[in-house]
N, C-alpha and C positions, 0 to 999 in steps of 0.2 A: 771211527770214534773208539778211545782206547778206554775202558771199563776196567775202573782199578778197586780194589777192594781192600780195605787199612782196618786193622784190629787197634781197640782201646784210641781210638779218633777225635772224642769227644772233648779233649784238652791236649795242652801244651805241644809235644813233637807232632803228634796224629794230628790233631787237629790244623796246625800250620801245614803242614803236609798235603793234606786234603784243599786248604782252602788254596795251596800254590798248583797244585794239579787240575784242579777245576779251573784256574785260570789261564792254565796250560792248555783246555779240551777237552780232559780228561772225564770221564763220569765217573764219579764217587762214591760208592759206597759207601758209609761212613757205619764203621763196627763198633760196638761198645755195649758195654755190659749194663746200664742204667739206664732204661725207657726214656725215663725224662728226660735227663741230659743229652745222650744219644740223640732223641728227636728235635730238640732243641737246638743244638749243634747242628744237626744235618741240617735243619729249614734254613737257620741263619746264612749256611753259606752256599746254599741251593747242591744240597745232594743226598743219598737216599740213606736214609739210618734202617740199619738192617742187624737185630742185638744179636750179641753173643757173649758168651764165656767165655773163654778160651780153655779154662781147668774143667771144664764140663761136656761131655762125648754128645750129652743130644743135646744141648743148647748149640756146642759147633755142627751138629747135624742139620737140624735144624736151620740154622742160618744157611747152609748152603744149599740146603734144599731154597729156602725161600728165593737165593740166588738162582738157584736153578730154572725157578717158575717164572722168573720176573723179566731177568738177562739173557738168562740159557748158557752163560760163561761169562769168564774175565780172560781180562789179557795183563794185568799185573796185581799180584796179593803182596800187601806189605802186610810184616810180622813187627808190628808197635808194640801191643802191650807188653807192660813189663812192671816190674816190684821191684823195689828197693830191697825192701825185706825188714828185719831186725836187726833196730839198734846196740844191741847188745853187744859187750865186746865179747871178745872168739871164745873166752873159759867159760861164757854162761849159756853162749848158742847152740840149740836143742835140733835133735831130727826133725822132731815138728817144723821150727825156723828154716830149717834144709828144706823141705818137703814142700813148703807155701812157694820159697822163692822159686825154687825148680820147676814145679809145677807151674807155674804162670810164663817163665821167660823161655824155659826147657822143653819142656813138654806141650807147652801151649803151643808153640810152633810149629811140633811134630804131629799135634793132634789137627790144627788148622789145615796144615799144608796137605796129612793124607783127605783131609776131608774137601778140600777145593784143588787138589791135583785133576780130575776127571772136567775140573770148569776151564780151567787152566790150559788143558789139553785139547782145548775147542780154538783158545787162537794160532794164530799163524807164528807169535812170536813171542810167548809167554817168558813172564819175569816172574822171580822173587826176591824180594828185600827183605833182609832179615835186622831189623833194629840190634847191635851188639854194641859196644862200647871199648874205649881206649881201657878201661878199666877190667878188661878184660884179658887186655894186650900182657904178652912175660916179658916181653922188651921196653915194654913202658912203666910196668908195675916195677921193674926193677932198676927205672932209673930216679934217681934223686933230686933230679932238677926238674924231673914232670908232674906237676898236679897227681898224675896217677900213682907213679910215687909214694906217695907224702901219702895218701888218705886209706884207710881202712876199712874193710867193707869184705872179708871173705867170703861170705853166702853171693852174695851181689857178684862179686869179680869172677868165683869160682862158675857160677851160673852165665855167664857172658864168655868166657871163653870156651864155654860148651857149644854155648850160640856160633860161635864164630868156627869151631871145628865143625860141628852139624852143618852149616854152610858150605865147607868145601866139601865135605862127602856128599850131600847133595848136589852140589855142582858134578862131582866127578859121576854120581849114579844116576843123574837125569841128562843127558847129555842133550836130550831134546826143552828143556828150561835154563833160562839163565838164572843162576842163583846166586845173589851177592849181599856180603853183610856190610852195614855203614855205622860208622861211629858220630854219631852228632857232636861230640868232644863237648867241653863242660859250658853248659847252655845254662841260662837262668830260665828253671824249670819252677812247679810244685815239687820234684821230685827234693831238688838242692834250699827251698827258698827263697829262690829264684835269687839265688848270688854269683851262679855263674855269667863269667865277663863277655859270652854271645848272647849275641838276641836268640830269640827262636826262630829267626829265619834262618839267619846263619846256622844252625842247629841243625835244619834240616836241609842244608843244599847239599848233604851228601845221599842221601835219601831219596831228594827227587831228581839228584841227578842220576841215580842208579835205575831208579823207577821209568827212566824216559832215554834210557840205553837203544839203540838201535836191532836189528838182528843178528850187527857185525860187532857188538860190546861185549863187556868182556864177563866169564863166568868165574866163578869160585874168586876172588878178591874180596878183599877188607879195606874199605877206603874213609876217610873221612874230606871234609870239603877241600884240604891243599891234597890228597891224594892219597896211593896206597900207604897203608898201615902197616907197623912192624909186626908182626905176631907175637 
């Protein structure tokens, strides 16, 4: 049985994520930062709500210790949560605004993964998915005919193509973890409005297809659901 563990779960990406994994096998952990929702969520879709912060050293402590006592390990951690950030345009955007996004999509990652690396290193064939985005992407931010493109979002874009380098340095320094980042491409989220032209599931078959990678799948890549991603 393969014991997966998804931050910020409790809606939209996460949540579709966990509810296609559990029908996959999978046992779910389901992470998130709000008691109720979080346990809400997890009951609905039969798996264990286990809370956390991500911007918080013992809330993520915490949570993996509770993992620790309950599972005694995972064999895949996904890196969901994430912030859009602020609306603002770029001449009004403050360090503070730098500091929220970073912290949740940057840091949050860095803080999760050293805190569930040791649970990680108890399966035979341990994964990481790191939620990044096309918006992310310098080949697609800079092309004019891509949604990514067209839309503005510096804190956001800048913060996701961090994700997605943090990705292959961890691929290249865990050689014993496969570490891959996925791009949902523009999903009708909370995040958008829910005006993006995917569903949510479509949103997430890059996600859970990376999540259900074998021991012979591949490390360090950026894919979205047709495939690898430009950087």
């Amino acid at each position: 049985m393969t014991t997966t563990f998804i931050t910020g779960a409790n809606r939209s990406l996460g949540h579709e994520t966990a509810r296609r994994l559990i029908e996959a096998g999978h046992t779910v952990l389901l992470g998130a930062r709000d008691p109720e929702r979080g346990r809400a969520a997890a009951d609905a879709l039969g798996a264990r709500f286990v809370r956390i912060d991500v911007t918080d050293d013992a809330s993520v402590a915490a949570a993996a210790a509770d993992v620790a006592a309950h599972e005694g390990g995972i064999d895949v951690l996904i890196n969901n949560a994430g912030v859009l950030g602020s609306h603002n345009p770029a001449d009004q955007l403050t360090a503070a605004d730098a500091a929220a996004v970073f912290d949740v999509n940057v840091v949050g990652i860095v803080r999760v993964t050293h805190a569930f690396l040791p649970l990680l290193r108890k399966s035979e064939h341990p994964v990481v998915v790191n939620v990044s985005s096309g918006m992310g992407s310098f080949a697609l931010t800079h092309d004019p005919e891509r949604v990514e493109g067209r839309y503005l979002a510096p804190l956001y874009t800048a913060s996701k193509a961090a994700v997605t380098m943090l990705t292959t340095q961890y691929a290249k320094a865990l050689p014993d973890v496969k570490v891959n980042a996925a791009d949902p491409g523009y999903t009708a989220t909370d995040f958008n409005g829910h005006s993006g032209p995917q569903t949510v599931t479509e949103g997430t078959d890059a996600i859970v297809a990376l999540a259900t990678i074998g021991p012979d799948g591949p490390t360090g890549t950026f894919r979205d659901r047709h495939g690898e991603m430009p950087w």
